[in-house]
C-alpha positions, 0 to 999 in steps of 0.5 A: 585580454588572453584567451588560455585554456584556464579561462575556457575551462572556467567557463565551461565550469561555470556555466554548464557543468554547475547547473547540470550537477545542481540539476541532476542533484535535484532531481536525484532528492526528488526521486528519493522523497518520491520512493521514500512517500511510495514506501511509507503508503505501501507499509500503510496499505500492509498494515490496514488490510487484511490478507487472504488467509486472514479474509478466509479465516474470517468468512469460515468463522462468519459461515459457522455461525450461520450453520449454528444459526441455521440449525437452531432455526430448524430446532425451533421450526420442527419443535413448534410444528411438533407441538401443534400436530399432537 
């Protein structure tokens, strides 16, 4: 059997170059699931927490009607004690 170039760079085709490309063709698929998983749990995470201005509206609505509350209290409280000292 002759040894040629042709033969040797079958070879080398066949048993280096293929596996490497089916490699790397695998690890490539891998990462684009991975960033595709990556992307899917970030606009998750957007979509079911609130941002700070909305937090911040939030609190400010929450603080007003304890300032309503508080005030109705103080009403209450002065009125009773007004009846009871005449």
């Amino acid at each position: 059997m002759d040894i040629n170039p042709y033969l040797i760079w079958n070879i080398l085709l066949s048993l280096v170059i293929t596996p490497a490309l089916l490699a790397y063709r695998s690890f490539k698929s891998d990462t684009r699931e991975d960033l595709k998983s990556i992307k899917d749990i970030l606009s998750k995470t957007r979509e079911d927490y609130a941002t700070r201005s909305e937090l911040r509206d939030g609190m400010d609505k929450v603080m007003a009607a304890l300032h309503r509350l508080e005030d109705k209290l103080d009403r209450a409280l002065n009125s009773s004690n007004n009846g009871k000292d005449t």
